[in-house]
C-alpha positions in Angstrom: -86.0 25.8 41.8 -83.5 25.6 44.4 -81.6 22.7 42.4 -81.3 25.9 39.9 -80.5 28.1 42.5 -78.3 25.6 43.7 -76.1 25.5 40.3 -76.1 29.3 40.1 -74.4 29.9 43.2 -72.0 26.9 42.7 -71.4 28.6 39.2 -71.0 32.0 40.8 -68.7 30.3 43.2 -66.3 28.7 40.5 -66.0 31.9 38.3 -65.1 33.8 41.9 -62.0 30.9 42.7 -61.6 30.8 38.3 -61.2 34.9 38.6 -59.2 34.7 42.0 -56.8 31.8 41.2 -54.6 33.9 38.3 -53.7 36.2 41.0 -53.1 34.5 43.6 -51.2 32.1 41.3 -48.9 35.0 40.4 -48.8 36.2 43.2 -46.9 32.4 44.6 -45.2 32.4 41.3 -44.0 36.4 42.0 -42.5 34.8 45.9 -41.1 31.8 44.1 -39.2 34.2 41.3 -37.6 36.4 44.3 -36.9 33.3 46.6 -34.8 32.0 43.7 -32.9 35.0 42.9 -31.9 35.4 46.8 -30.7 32.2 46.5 -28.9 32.8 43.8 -27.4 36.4 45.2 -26.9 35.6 49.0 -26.1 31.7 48.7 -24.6 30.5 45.4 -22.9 33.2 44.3 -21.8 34.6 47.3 -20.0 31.8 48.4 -18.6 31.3 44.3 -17.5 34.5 43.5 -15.6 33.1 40.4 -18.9 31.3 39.1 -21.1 34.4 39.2 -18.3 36.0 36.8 -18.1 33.2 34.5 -22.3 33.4 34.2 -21.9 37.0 33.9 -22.5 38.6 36.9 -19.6 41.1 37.3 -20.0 43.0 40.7 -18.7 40.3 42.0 -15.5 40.3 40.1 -13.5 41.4 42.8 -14.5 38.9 45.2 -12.7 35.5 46.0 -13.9 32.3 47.7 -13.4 32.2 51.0 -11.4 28.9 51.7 -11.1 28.9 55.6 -12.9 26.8 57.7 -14.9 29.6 59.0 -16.1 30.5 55.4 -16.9 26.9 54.3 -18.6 26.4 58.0 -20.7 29.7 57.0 -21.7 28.4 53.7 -22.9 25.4 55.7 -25.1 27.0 57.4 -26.5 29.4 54.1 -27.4 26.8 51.9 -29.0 24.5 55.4 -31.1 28.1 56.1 -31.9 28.5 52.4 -32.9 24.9 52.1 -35.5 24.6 54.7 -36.9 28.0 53.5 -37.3 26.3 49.9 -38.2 23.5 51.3 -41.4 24.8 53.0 -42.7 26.2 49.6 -45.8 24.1 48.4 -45.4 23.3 44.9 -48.5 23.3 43.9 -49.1 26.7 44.5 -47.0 26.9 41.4 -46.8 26.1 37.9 -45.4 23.5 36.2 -41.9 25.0 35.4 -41.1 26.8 38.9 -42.5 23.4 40.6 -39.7 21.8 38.6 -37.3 24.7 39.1 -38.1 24.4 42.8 -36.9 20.5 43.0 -34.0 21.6 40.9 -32.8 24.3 43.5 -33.3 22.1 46.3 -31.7 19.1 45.1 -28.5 21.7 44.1 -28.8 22.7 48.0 -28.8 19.0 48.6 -25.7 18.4 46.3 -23.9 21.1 47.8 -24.5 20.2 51.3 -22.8 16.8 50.7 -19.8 18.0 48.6 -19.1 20.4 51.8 -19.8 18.1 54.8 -19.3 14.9 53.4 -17.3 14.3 50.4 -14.8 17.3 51.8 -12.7 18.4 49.2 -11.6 21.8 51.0 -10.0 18.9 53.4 -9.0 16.5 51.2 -7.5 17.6 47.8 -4.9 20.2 47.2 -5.6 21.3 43.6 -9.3 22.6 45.1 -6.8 25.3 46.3 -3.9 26.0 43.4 -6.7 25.2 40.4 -8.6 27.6 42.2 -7.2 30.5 42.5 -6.2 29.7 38.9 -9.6 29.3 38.0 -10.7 32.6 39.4 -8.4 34.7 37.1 -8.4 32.8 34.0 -12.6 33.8 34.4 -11.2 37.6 34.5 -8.8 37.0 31.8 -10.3 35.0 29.3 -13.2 37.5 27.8 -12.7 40.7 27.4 -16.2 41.9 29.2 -14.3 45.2 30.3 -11.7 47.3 29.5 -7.8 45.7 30.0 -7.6 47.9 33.3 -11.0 47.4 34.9 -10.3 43.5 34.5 -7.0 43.8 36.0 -7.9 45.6 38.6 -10.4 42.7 39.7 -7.3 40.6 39.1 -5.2 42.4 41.3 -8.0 42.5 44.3 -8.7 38.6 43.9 -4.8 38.1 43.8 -4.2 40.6 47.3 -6.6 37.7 48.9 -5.1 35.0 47.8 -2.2 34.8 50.7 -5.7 33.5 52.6 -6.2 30.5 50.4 -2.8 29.0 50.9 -2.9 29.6 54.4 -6.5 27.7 54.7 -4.5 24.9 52.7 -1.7 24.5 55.2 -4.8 24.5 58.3 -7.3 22.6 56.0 -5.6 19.6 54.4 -5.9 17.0 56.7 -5.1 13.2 55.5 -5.2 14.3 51.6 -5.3 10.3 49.5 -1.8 10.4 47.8 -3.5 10.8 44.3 -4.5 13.7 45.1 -1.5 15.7 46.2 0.2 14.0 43.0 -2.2 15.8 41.0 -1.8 19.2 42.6 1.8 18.7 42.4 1.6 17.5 38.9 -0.3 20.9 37.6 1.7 22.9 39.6 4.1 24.0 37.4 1.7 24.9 34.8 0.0 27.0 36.7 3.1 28.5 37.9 3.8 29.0 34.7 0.2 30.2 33.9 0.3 32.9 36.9 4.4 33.9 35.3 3.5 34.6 31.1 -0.1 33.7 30.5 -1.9 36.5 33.0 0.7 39.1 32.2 0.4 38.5 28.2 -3.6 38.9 28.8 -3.1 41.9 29.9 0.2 43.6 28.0 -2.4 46.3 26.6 -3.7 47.7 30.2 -2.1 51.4 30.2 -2.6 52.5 34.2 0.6 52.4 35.5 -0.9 52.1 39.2 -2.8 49.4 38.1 -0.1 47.8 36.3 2.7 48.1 39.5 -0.4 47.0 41.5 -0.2 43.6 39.9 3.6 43.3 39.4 3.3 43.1 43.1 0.1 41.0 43.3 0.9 38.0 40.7 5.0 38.2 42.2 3.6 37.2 45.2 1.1 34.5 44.4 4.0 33.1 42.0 6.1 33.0 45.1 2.9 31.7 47.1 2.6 28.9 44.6 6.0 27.6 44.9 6.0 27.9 48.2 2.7 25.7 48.2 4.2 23.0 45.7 7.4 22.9 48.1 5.0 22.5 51.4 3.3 20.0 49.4 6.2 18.0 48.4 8.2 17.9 51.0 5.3 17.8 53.9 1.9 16.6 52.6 3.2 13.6 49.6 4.5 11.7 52.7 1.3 11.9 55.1 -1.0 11.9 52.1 -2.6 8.3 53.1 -6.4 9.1 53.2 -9.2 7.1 51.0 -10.5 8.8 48.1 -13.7 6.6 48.0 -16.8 8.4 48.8 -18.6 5.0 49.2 -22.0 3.4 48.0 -24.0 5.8 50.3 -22.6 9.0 49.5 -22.2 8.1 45.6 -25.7 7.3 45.7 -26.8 10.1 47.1 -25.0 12.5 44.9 -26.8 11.0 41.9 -30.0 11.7 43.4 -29.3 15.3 44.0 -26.9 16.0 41.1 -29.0 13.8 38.1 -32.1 13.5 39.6 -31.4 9.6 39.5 -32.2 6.9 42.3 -31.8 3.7 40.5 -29.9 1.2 42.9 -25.9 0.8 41.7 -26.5 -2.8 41.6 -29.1 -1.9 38.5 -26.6 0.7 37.2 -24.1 -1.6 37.0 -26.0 -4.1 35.1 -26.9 -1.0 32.7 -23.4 0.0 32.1 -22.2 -3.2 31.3 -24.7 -4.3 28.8 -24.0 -1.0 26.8 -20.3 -1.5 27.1 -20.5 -5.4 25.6 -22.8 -4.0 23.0 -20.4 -1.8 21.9 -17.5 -4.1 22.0 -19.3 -6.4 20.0 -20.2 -3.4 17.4 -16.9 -2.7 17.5 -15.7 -6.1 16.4 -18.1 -5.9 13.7 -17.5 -3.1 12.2 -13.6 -4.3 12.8 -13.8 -7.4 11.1 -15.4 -5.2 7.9 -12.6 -3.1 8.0 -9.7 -5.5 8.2 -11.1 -9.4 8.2 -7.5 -10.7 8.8 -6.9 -8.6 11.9 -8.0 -9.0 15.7 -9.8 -5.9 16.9 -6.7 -4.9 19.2 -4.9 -4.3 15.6 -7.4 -2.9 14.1 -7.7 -0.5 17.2 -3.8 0.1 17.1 -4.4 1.1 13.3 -7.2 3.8 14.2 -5.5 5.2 16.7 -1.9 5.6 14.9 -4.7 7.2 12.2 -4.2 10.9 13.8 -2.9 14.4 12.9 0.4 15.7 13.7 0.3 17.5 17.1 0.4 20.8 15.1 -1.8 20.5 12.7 -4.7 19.4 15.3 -6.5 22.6 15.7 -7.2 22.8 11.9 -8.3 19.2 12.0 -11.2 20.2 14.3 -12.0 23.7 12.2 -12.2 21.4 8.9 -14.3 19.6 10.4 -17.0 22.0 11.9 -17.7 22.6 8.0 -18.7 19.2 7.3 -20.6 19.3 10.5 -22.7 22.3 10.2 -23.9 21.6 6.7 -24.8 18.0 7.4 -26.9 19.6 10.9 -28.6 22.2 8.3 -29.1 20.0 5.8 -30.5 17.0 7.4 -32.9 19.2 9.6 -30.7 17.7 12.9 -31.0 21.0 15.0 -31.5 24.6 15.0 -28.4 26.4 15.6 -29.1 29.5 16.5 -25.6 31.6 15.4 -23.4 31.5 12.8 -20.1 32.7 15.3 -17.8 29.5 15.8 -16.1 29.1 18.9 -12.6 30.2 19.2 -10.0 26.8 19.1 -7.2 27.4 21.8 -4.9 25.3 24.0 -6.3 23.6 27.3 -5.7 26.2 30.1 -2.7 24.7 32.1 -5.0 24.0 35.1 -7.0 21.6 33.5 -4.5 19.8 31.3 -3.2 16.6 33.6 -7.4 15.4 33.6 -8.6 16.4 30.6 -8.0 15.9 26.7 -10.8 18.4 25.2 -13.3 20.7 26.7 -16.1 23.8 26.1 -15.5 26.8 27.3 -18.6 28.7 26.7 -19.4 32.6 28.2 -22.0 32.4 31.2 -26.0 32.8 30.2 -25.6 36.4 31.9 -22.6 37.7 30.1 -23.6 41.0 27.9 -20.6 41.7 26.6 -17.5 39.3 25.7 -19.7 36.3 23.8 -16.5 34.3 22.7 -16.6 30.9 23.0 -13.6 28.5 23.8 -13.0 25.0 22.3 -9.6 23.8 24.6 -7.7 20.8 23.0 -4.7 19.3 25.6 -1.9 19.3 22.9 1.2 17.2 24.3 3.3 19.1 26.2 7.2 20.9 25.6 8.4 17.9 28.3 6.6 15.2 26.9 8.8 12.0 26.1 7.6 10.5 22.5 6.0 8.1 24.0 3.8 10.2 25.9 3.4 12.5 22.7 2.0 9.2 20.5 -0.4 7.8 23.6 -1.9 11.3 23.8 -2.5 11.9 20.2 -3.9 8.3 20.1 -7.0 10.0 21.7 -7.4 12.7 18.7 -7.5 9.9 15.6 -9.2 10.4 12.3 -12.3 9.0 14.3 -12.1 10.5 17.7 -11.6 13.8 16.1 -15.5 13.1 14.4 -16.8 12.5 17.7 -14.9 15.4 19.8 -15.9 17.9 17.6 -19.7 16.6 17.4 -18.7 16.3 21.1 -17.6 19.6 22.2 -19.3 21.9 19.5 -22.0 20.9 16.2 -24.6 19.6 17.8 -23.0 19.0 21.1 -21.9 21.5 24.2 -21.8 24.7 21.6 -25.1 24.6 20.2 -26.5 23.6 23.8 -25.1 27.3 25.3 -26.6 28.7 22.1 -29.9 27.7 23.2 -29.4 28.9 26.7 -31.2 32.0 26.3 -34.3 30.1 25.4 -34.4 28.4 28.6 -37.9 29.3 30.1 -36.3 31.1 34.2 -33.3 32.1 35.1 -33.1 29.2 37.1 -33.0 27.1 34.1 -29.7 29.3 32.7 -27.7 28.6 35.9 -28.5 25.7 37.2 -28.5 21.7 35.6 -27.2 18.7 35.4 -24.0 17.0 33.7 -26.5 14.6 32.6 -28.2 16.8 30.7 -25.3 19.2 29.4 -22.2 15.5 29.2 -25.6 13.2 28.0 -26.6 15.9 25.3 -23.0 15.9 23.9 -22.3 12.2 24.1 -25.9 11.3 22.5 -25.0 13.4 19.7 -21.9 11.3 18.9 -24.0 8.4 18.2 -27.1 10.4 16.8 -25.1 11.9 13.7 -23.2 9.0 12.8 -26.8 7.0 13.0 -28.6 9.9 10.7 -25.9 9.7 8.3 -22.7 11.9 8.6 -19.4 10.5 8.7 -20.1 8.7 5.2 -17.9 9.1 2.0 -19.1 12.7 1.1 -20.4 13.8 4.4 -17.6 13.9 6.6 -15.6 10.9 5.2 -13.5 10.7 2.2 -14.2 6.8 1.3 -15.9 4.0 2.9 -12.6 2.8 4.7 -12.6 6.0 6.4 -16.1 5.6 7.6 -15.7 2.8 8.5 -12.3 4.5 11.1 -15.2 7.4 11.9 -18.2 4.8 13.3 -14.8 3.2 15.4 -13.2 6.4 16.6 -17.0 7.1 17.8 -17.5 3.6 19.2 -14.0 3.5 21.1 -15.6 7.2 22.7 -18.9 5.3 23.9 -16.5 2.3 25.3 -14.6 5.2 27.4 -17.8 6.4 28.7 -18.3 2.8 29.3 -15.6 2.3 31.3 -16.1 5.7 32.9 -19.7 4.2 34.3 -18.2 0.9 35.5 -15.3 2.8 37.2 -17.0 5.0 39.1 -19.2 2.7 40.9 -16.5 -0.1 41.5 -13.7 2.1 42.3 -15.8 4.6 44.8 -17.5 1.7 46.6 -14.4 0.1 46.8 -14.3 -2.8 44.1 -12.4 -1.9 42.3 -8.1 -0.3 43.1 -7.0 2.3 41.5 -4.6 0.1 39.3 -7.2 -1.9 38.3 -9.2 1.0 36.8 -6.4 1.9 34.4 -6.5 -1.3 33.7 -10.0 -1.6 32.4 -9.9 1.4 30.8 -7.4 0.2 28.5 -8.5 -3.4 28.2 -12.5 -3.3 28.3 -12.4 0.7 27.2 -9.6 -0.2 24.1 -8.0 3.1 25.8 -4.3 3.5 25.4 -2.6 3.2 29.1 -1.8 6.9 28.8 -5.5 7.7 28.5 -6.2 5.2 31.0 -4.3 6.6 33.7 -5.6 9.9 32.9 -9.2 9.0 33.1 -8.7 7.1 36.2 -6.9 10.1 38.1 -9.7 12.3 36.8 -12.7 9.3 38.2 -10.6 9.7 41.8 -12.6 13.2 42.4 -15.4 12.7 40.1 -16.8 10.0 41.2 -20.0 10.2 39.0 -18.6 10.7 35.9 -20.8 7.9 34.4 -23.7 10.7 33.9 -22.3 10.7 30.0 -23.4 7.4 29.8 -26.5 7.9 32.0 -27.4 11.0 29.9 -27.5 9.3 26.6 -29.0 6.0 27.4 -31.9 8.8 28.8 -32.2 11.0 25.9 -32.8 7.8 23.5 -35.4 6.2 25.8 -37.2 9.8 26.2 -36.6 10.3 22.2 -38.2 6.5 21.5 -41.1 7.3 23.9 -41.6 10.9 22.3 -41.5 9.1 18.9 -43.8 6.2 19.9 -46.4 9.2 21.2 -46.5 11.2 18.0 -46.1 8.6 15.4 -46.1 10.1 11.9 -45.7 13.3 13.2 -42.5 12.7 15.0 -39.9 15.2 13.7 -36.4 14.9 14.9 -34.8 18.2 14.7 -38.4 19.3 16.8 -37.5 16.6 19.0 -34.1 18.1 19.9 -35.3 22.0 19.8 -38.0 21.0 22.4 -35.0 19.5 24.4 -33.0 22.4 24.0 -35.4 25.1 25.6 -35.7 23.3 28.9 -32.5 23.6 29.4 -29.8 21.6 31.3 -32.0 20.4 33.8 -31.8 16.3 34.9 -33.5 14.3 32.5 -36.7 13.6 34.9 -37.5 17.1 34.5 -37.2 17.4 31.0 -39.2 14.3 30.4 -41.8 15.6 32.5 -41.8 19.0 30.9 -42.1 17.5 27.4 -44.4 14.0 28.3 -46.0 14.7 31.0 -44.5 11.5 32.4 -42.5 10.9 35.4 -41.6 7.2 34.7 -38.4 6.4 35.1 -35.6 7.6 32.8 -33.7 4.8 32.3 
């Protein structure tokens, strides 16, 4: 009898905590939801006006960053506040997704605490300044989200502050490393140039004549501002710019951790990223020695990469061949892709042309309105010698062109912001990891080529051809190669700046044009072996996801499941989708 008794009011007991635990669950998951959104309205996009318009989030369009030492002292001190506050929620009061979204903000806290008060960019690099300002229009310009006027007015009210930015330049730029100020300088006069026809062309239509004197008088003086600021640089900071670029073992280690989520010892990195780069040298050579049995790989590689479009018939080149792309994805079952609408193909934005050859440009998760997408191609440039004009269309051959456009748009960056919306929090739209978003796109080179596309009839018009596509895409993966040994040796000091372009070209079969432009752009992002990283994750967590389900494995499910997590590090998605947390790599 009381044994029965016993059970009944244990029973009773469970069904109270089973009935009491959904609300009190929701009730932690309610306080989780609103802690994230302050952080994401007093923290993250306070202190990043320009970000909260790209996502989408337009009251603050007439905000600019704050670039003083007072403002980058009081962002300091938001995120440290913020972070103990998410750091004292207990996860397990919270399911599996906000758990996960909770590591995820305070590992961003984490990342941004270093970039600020270690790593130093507001003291160190003057392009943070002139690329930002540049930045924070060309977010205004670039989709049409409002009427011609109401943007320009936001133009006009970021431009009045932007007098305080190059003043915080001329108080903030200590000891700038000389590759730095050669890069500002460098970009300059594009974005002089950007700030003189591009802003006013954008917006030729806006009809308020008290807007439109307002911002004769604005953009005059940040043109004037500008020069001013390339002058000072020239003149004053290329001769004192002596300081070390290198962020060291320490601090590179530490922004994996809180950027990718990954704590694997650079010694062990190392040995990962060279064993992928011989592999694909030696694949390389193979598929070489097919191609052209008489000829050493660096001929065969000269070949490819004299294999290229004219400079104005590039842009089509990629168009042409999103056809062949999107029916080979929908016919093969790769992906869902959830829109028909193609992003828009358009000339890199002169801010970003002296470190980068293509990029995405997609609108932020929140935007309602403009929903145009950008695909940015770095064609050469009015002053460019013919030398310069051959080394940069080297990088768009017959091949590369394949693996940019899988890259950059079908299945790569583009059909990853389609799926945005299907990411599970809000968190989850606005916050992730290059690992994720660069691995995605750089796993996809390899993953269509491997399923089938890129062979005479699907993408290729006869088996030489193919044979150029499965190089152009290998020659990519050897750049990511050499991105992932570069970082590491030239950050922790092992490897000189020199020596980088060097290995680019020899052990990435780069040109020396693309070599020195990858190694200028591996000066400030130190990390920028998370392409690498991110694929050689995806196809260990694809392997494992196949070795689980067997038979039932289906590889377009596979890469949907991916796709509604997110961007988030790999650890997280792996967790979401396996239930593991074994390591990634």
């Amino acid at each position: 009898m009381w044994v029965m008794v016993a059970l009944l009011m244990m029973a009773r007991s469970e069904s109270t905590r089973a009935r009491m635990a959904p609300q009190a669950t929701n009730e932690k998951q309610a306080a989780w939801d609103k802690l994230a959104d302050e952080y994401f309205d007093q923290v993250y996009f306070k202190f990043a006006p320009s970000s909260a318009t790209s996502a989408g989030f337009h009251q603050y369009d007439a905000l600019l960053e704050d670039y003083s030492r007072a403002g980058m002292g009081a962002n300091v001190a938001a995120l440290t506040t913020f972070g103990k506050r998410v750091a004292e929620v207990d996860p397990r009061g919270l399911d599996e997704t906000r758990a996960a979204d909770r590591e995820l903000v305070l590992a961003n806290i984490r990342g941004a605490l270093l970039t600020q008060e270690t790593i130093r960019p507001w003291e160190k690099n003057p392009d943070f300044y002139s690329s930002g300002v540049s930045n924070s229009v060309y977010v205004i310009m670039i989709r049409k989200f409002a009427p011609a006027d109401e943007r320009l007015r936001s133009v006009v009210a970021r431009e009045e502050k932007m007098p305080e930015v190059f003043a915080a330049a001329r108080v903030n730029l200590k000891n700038p490393p000389r590759i730095y100020t050669e890069i500002a300088l460098e970009q300059l006069p594009d974005i002089i140039s950007f700030f003189q026809n591009d802003v006013p062309a954008a917006f030729a239509s806006a009809s308020d004549p008290a807007v439109r004197a307002a911002f004769a008088k604005s953009n005059g003086a940040v043109i004037a501002d500008l020069q001013n600021y390339a002058a000072w640089l020239k003149s004053e900071v290329l001769p004192r710019s002596n300081g070390d670029f290198r962020i060291g073992a320490e601090t590179f280690s530490k922004k994996l951790l809180y950027d990718e989520m990954v704590d694997t010892p650079l010694d062990q990195l190392l040995e990962i990223g060279r064993a992928d780069l011989h592999k694909n040298q030696a694949e390389f050579k193979r598929v070489a020695a097919e191609l052209e049995p008489n000829k050493s790989s660096s001929e065969v590689l000269a070949e490819l990469m004299a294999d290229h479009p004219a400079p104005d018939h590039l842009l089509q080149s990629f168009r042409d061949t999103f056809d062949g792309l999107i029916a080979f994805i929908r016919a093969k079952h790769i992906i869902t892709i959830p829109s028909d609408v193609r992003p828009i193909l358009q000339e890199t934005p002169p801010f970003m042309r002296a470190t980068t050859f293509a990029s995405m440009d997609t609108p932020g998760p929140f935007e309602k309105v403009a929903q145009e997408a950008y695909f940015n191609v770095t064609l050469p440039g009015a002053h460019d010698t013919a030398e310069e004009i051959a080394g940069r269309m080297a990088a768009f051959n017959v091949g590369t062109v394949v693996s940019t456009a899988t890259h950059e748009a079908y299945p790569g960056h583009y059909v990853q912001f389609l799926w945005v919306h299907e990411a599970p929090t809000k968190t989850r739209m606005l916050l992730g990891a290059s690992s994720n978003a660069e691995g995605w796109a750089h796993y996809c080179e390899q993953m269509m080529l491997d399923e089938g596309f890129g062979q005479p009839g699907t993408g290729a018009k006869d088996a030489r051809e193919a044979k150029l596509i499965r190089l152009g895409q290998l020659e990519d993966a050897l750049l990511r190669d050499a991105r992932f040994i570069v970082g590491i040796e030239m950050h922790r000091g092992k490897m000189s700046f020199d020596q980088a372009v060097e290995f680019f070209a020899q052990e990435g079969y780069q040109t020396k044009e693309t070599g020195l432009v990858e190694t200028k752009r591996g000066t400030a992002d130190p990390t920028y072996l998370y392409y690498t990283l991110g694929k050689l994750e995806i196809l260990k967590l694809r392997a494992d996801v196949k070795k689980k389900e067997g038979a039932a494995f289906s590889l377009e499910q596979f890469h949907n499941n991916f796709m509604r997590q997110g961007f988030p590090p790999i650890k997280i998605v792996r967790r979401a989708m396996l239930a593991d947390d074994s390591p990634t790599l």
